[in-house]
N, C-alpha and C positions, 0 to 999 in steps of 0.2 A: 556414548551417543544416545542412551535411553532417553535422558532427560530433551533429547529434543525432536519433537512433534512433526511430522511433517506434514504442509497442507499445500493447497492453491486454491485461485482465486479464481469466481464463476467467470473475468473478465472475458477470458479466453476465448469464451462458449456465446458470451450475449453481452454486445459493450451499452454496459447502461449511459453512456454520455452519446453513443451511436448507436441507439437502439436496430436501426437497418441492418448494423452487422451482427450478424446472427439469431434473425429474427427466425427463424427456422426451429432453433436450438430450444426444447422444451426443460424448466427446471430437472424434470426427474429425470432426463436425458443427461444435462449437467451432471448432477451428482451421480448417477449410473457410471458415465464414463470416468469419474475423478476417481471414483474407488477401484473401477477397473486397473485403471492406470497407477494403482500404489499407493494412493494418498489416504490421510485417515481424517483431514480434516480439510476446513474451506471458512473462504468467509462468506458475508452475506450478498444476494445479488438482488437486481430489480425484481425476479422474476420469482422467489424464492416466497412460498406463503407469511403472509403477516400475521396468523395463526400459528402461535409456539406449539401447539399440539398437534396441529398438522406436520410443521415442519419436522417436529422432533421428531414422528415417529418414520417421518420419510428416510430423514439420517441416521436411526437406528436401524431399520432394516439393511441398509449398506456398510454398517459399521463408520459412519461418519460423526466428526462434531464439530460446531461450528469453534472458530478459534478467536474472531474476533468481525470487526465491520468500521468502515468508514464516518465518519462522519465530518459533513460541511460544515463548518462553523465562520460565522457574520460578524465576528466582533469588531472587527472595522465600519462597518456600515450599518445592524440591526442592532437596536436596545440589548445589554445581556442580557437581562429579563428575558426574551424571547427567546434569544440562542439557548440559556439556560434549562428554558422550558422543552426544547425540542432536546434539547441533550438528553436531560433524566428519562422523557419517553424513549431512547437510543438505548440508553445506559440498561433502564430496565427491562428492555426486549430482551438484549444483550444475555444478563445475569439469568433470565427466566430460561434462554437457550444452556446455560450453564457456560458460557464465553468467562474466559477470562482479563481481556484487554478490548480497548478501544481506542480506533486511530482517528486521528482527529487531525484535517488539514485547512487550513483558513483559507476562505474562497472570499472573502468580504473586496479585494481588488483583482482575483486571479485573472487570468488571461487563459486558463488553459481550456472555457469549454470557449471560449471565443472563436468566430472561423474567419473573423477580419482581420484577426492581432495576431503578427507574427509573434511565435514563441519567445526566442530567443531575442528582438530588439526592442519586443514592448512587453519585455518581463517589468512587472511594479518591484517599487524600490518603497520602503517605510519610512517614513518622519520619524522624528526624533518622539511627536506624542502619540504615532499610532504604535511605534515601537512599545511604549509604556501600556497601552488600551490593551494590546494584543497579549504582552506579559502579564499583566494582571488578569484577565479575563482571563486567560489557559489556567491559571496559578486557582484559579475559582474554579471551574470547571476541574480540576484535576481533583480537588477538594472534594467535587460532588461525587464526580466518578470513585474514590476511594471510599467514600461514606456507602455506596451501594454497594461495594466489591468486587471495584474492576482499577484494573491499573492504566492508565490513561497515557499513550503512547504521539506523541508530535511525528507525521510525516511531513518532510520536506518534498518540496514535488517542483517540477518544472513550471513555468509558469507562473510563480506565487512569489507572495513576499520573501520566502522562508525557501532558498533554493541553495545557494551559494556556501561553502564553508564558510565566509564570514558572516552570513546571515543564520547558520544554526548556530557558531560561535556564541555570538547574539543574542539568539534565545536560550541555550543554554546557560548563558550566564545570568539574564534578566530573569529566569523561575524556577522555582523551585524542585529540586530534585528529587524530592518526596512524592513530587505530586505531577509533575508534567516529565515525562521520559520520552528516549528517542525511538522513533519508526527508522529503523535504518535501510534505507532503500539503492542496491548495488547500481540498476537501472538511471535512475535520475542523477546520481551523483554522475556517474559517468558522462552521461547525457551533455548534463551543465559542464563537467569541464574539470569534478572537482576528483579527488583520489579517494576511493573508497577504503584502502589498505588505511592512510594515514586517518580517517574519521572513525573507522571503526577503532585501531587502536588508541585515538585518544577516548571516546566515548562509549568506549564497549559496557562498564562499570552500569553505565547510564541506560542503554540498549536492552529494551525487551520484547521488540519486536522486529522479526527481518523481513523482507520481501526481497527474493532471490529475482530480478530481469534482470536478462541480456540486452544488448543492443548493436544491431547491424551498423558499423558506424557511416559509411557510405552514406546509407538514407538518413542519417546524423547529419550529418558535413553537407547534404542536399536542402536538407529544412533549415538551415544556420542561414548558410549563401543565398536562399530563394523566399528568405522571408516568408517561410509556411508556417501555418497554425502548429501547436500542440495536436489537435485532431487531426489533420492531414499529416503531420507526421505519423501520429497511429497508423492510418487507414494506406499509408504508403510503408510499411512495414519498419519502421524506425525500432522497434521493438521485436525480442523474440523470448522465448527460453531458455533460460543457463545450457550453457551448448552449444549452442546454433548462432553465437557472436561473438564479440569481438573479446568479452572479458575473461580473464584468468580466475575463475572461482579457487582454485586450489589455496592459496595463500589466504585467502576470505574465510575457506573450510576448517583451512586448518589453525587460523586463533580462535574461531569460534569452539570448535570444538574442543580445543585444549582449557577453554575457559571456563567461568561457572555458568555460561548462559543455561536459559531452562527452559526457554519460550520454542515460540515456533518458525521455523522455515518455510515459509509460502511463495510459491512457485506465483510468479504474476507479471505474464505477458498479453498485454493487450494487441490483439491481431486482429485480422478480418480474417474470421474461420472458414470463409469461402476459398481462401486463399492458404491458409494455414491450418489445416484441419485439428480440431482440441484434443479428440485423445489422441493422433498422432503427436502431438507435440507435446500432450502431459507423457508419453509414455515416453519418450525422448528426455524430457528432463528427469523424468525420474531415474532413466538407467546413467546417465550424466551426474546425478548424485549420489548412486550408491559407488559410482564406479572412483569418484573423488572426494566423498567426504563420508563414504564408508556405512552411509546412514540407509 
């Protein structure tokens, strides 16, 4: 179990798509309580300095490090060029933090910061040539990201092109393996409907990055039927902590851990912290993971 890292994500604490929720929460508060709560690493948040010498030395003194970060990517809608250019400034923050991966999800049609567009019934679907645009452009992008020293990681997410098992199918087959790898996310897959047992064993080979969500299914089956946002589903607790829902991590834990993965487990439930307090629920996942995957 050495080889794999265990972190979470600031979302918990200050949701950068909902800044209200947890406008309270101070960066150094963040990381104060992540490390409190067991964790040795995190990814990047809105709130986190844009200053790597700042940053770093905030996460040294907690014994933390950053493991990876987000990024938008337009290649449906903006010139690569552009996308390109804001990547490698990503990329290189990224490598200067000493990060080793970067997740990368296409927002160029999403739905999900929308609060007019039901999740679930105005998810976008790809054409046949944005299918091509969006594989070539990752396949480039994955390219740059390796030329700098980062391994370039596809999150599928609710709300986007790239949601459904036959939509990562998809992209996995349209790019390159070399260079575009999967975000494998327990949360969204469930969410959408798909089996996260059977996606992780076909693309585990491929996988090198996980994000461990739960999900309340209740407030699931209430955002389906009521045509609610992605964001109201957040903010109505549709999300939780490995624990505190509906899925069985055991079986999740235990291919991973039997495998060569080497990357990281990032705890990442987006909540309304008013409602869900961070380090009670980072401390909750953490005793939830040592007690099932030994970690």
């Amino acid at each position: 179990m050495a080889k794999i890292k265990l972190g979470i994500a600031p979302i918990a604490w200050t949701n950068d798509d909902m800044p209200d929720l947890g406008k309270e929460n101070t960066f150094e508060q963040c990381i104060s309580e992540m490390a409190l709560a067991g964790f040795s690493g995190c990814e990047v948040g809105s709130k986190y300095p844009k200053d790597v010498a700042v940053l770093k030395k905030a996460l040294d003194l907690r014994g933390m490090e950053i493991a990876s970060a987000w990024f938008s990517s337009f290649l449906l809608t903006q010139p690569y060029e552009q996308v390109e250019k804001d990547f490698i400034a990503h990329c290189e923050f990224l490598k200067a933090l000493g990060a080793k991966f970067c997740n990368v999800a296409e927002q160029g049609t999403s739905v999900q910061g929308r609060l007019d567009v039901p999740v679930f019934a105005g998810k976008p679907t790809n054409t046949e040539a944005q299918w091509k645009t969006l594989a070539e452009g990752l396949d480039k992008l994955g390219a740059v990201a390796k030329k700098i020293g980062l391994t370039m990681t596809y999150h599928h997410h609710m709300g986007t092109c790239v949601q459904t098992t036959e939509e990562i199918d998809r992209l996995m087959e349209m790019t390159d393996p070399e260079l575009v790898w999967l975000l494998f996310d327990t949360g969204h897959l469930v969410c959408s409907g798909e089996d996260p047992v059977a996606i992780l064993k076909k693309y585990l080979p491929r996988i090198r990055h996980i994000h461990l969500k739960d999900i309340r299914m209740v407030v699931r089956d209430k955002v389906k039927d009521e045509d609610m946002s992605f964001l109201d589903g957040v903010r109505a607790g549709m999300f939780t902590v490995p624990g505190d829902g509906a899925i069985d991590f055991a079986p999740i834990f235990d291919i991973v851990t039997k495998s060569d993965y080497d990357g990281w487990f990032i705890v990442e439930a987006e909540q309304d912290p008013a409602k869900a307090n961070p380090l009670e629920y980072a401390q909750k996942a953490r005793k939830y993971i040592k007690e099932k995957a030994h970690i």
